[in-house]
Structures are given as C-alpha cells and as structure tokens.
PADREN-311173 format. One record per residue (C-alpha): x, y, z; residue number from 1. Coordinates in pm, whole numbers, plus 50000, padded with zeros to 5 digits. Each point is the difference from the previous one (the first is absolute). Layout:
PADREN-311173
X;Y;Z;NUM;
...
***
This chain:
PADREN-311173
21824;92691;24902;1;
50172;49927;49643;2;
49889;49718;49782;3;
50274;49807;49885;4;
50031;49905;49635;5;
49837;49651;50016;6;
49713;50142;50212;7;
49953;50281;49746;8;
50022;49709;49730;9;
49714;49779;50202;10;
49808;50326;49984;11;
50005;49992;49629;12;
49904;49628;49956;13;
49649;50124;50189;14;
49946;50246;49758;15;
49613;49867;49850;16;
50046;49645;50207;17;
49753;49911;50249;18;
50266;49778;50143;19;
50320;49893;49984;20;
50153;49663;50181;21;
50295;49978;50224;22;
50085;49708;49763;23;
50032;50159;49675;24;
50136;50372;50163;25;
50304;49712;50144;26;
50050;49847;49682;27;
49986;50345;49827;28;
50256;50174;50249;29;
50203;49687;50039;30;
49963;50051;50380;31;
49889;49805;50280;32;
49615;49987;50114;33;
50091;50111;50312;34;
50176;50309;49869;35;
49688;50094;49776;36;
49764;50011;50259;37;
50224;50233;50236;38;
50005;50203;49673;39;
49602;49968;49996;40;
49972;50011;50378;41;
50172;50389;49936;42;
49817;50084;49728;43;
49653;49922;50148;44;
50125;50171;50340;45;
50026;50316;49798;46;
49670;49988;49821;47;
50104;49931;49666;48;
49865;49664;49928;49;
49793;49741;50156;50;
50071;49701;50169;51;
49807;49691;49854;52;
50090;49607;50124;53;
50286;49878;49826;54;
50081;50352;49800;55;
49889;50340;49992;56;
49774;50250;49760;57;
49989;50360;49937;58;
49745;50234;50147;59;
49638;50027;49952;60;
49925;50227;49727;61;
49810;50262;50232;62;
50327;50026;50240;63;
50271;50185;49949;64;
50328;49992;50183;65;
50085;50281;50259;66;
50149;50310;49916;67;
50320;49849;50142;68;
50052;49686;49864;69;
49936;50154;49643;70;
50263;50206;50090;71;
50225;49663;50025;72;
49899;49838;49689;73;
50218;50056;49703;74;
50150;50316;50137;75;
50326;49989;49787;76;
49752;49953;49686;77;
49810;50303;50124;78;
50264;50249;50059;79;
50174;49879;49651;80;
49652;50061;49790;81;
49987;50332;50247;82;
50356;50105;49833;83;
49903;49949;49656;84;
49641;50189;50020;85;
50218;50304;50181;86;
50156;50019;49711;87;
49778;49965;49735;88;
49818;50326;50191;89;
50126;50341;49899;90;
50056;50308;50228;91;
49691;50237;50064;92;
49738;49680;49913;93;
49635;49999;50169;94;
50035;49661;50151;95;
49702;49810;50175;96;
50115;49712;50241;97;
49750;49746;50192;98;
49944;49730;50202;99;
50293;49712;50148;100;
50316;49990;50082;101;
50188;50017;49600;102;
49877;50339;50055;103;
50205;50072;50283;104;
50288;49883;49807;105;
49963;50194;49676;106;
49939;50330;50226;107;
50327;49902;50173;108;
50159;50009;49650;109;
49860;50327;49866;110;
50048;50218;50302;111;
50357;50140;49793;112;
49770;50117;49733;113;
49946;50372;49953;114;
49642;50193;49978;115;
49806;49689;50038;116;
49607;49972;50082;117;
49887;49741;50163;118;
49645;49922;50108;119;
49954;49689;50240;120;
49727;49853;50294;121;
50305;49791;50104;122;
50186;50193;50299;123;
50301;49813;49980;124;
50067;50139;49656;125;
49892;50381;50107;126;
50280;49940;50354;127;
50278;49834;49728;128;
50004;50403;49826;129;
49983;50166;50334;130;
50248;50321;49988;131;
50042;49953;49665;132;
49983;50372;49887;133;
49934;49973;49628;134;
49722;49728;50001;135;
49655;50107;50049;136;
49780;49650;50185;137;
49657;50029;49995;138;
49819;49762;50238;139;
49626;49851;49977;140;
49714;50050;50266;141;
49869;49641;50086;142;
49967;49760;50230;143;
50324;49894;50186;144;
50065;49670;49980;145;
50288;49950;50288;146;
50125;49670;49911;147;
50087;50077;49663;148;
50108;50339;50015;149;
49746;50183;49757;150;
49641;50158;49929;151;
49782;49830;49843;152;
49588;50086;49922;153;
49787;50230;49808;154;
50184;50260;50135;155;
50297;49874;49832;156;
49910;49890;49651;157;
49859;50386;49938;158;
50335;50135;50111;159;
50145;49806;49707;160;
49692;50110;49751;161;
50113;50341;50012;162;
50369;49978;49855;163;
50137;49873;49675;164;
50334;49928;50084;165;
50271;49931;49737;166;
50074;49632;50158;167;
49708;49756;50205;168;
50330;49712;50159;169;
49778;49767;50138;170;
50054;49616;50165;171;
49720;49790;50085;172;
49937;49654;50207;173;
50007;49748;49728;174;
50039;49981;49574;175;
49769;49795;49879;176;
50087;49895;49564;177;
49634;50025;49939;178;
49832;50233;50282;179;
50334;50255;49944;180;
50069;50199;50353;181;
49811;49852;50296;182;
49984;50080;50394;183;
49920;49893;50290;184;
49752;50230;50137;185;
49734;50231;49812;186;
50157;50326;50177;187;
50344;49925;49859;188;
49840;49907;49624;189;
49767;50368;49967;190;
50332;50177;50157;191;
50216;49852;49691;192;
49725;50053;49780;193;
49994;50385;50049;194;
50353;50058;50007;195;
50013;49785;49639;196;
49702;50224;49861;197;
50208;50325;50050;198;
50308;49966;49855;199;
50189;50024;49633;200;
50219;49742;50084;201;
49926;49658;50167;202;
50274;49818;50239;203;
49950;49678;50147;204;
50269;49884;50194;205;
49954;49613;50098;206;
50263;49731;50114;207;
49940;49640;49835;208;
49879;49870;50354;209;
49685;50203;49895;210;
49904;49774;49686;211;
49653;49746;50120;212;
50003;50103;50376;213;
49630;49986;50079;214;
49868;50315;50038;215;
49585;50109;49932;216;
49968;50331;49950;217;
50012;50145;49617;218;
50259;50293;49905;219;
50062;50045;49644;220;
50066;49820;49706;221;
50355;49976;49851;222;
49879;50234;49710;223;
50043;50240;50313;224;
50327;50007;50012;225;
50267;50181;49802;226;
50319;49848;50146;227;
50065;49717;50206;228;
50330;50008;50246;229;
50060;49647;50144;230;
50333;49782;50116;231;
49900;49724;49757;232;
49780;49858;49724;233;
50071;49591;49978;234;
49677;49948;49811;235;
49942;50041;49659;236;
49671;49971;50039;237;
49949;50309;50212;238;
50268;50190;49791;239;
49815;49932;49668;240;
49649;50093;50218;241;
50149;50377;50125;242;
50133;50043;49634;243;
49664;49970;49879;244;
49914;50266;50176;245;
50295;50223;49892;246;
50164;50040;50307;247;
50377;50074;50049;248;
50142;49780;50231;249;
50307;50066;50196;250;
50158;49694;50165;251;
50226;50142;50305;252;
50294;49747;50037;253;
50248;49971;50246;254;
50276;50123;49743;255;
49726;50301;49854;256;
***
C-alpha cells in the first residue's frame, strides 16, 4: 500500500510526540475528524504508529517497523537521496552498504557503476548486483534474520573488521540532535558501528522522517560522519549542530 501525502505528513507531526489529537491533526490538515482517523485507522493497520483514544503516537522506542512498511515510508525521498549518493561515488570505489531498506535503494542506483566493491550482510543489496559482471559483492557469514532480509551477529561485525573500504553508506533507525545516530535494536547499532570503523569516507544517508523517532540503541556520534545526504534540513538548529561537526551536507531536492 502507498501513503498518500497527508498520511506521510501525519507521519511527520509524530516525529518525537508521544501523541497527537484528532483535534489539532483536523485543524492542522483543514480536514474533517472523520477523515483523520481513516487516515490514522491506515496508518496504525500498517504498523507505523499507534492508536491512542482521541489521536495517535509513534512507536515505542524498542520497535521498529517491518521490513515492509519501511519500505513505504518516504520512498520518493529515499530513491532521490539514493540518486545523489550514486553520484557522488566514483567508478572502481570499495563501498560498504548495511542494514534497511535506503540501502536497497542506493544499491539500485549504483548497479551502472563500473569495477565496484561492495561488501554487505544485507542480501537484498548482494541479489540487486546479481549478473553484474564487473562488480565484485562480498557477503557476511551471520545469522539470517528472514524478516529483514540480512545477517546480523558476531559473525557479521568481524566480516566488516577485516576491510577498509573507501566508503562506510550507512542509515540507521532514528537521529537523535544530541545522542547523533540511534537504532532500534543492539544487532543493528554494533553492525553500523563496524562498517563506520572501516572506512575513509563516512555516508549517512537519512530522510527528515528520521529526526527524534525514539530509538535506544547507541551508534555513533555525528563527529562520525563525513557527509550527510538527506531530502531536507528545515531546522537551523540541527543544521548549525552537523556544521559543528564539519560535515558536508547534501540536501537532495526534487529539482537536484
């Protein structure tokens, strides 16, 4: 199922809220109650918020959504930050991709590249370069995790100790202004943490719908990062807190 724009927009007013009113999303949207909670009603059906009396909230911060319905969420934003980080990346580049489903999308993107070396635990990036001739995909022992598509475990997190790759593109569950990169399960965090230890050059690639989701586990720091690939910054506060840390940030518009 597709979100339409004012569900993708109701998604956005959760971001860091415990709850939000049918009320005030009405008087925000300029739309009937009624309307809003079919909109809710959807968005609850699909795992991607919760359903409180008289509004809704986002998700606990030790639940993540399903592999699928990440898939859903700002999947425009996704494939346009995918586009620019494709070509930021030159041919014959030791790339490292992980965990979630902006991965998918930015493998999508680089598979016209030439000489290209990736190293990945997540199997929908290794079957995106499948037949491709000139790109060598290197894929991590682990534990499968079926419902997500990857490897995670010990097992895992050495295969990424023993490469330094010219680019770590990582995306993780939630960006927190003061925590930095955050996830939703330990597994997920140590995974990110390797690939981010072994590279030159450090790619996050977030969507704004990221910013104050609840999320636990500990990644990194923004003094991690090198460069920063989202659809939008509409916080100067944030902006002036990634600057601080030197980080070029590359906003991927519509009209990029």
């Amino acid at each position: 199922m597709k979100l339409n724009v004012r569900q993708e927009l109701i998604l956005a007013q959760l971001s860091g809220k415990e709850f939000v009113s049918v009320e005030s999303l009405s008087l925000h949207f300029d739309m009937a109650a009624q309307t809003i909670r079919r909109d809710i009603t959807q968005l609850c059906d699909l795992g991607l918020a919760r359903r409180h009396h008289g509004g809704v909230g986002q998700l606990p911060s030790a639940e993540n959504l399903s592999f699928g319905n990440r898939r859903i969420i700002n999947a425009q934003e996704k494939e346009l930050i995918a586009q620019c980080i494709a070509s930021f990346i030159p041919d014959n580049a030791s790339i490292a991709l992980g965990i979630g489903t902006t991965m998918e999308a930015i493998a999508k993107q680089l598979r016209p590249k030439k000489g290209l070396k990736i190293i990945t635990n997540n199997l929908n990036v290794a079957s995106i370069f499948f037949q491709k001739s000139d790109i060598e995909v290197l894929v991590s022992g682990g534990n499968l995790r079926p419902a997500d598509q990857d490897l995670i475990g010990e097992q895992t997190v050495e295969f990424f100790n023993n490469f330094h790759v010219d680019f770590a593109i990582v995306s993780v569950g939630s960006l927190d202004i003061q925590r930095g990169l955050m996830d939703f399960d330990r597994d997920n965090a140590c995974i990110t943490q390797a690939i981010l230890n072994n590279a030159e050059h450090k790619i996050l690639a977030a969507d704004m719908s990221k910013w104050n989701k609840k999320a636990f586990a500990k990644v990194a720091g923004f003094s991690s990062i090198d460069y920063f690939f989202t659809d939008q910054i509409d916080n100067s506060v944030i902006a002036d807190q990634l600057q601080q840390h030197n980080i070029e940030i590359t906003t991927c518009a519509k009209d990029t």
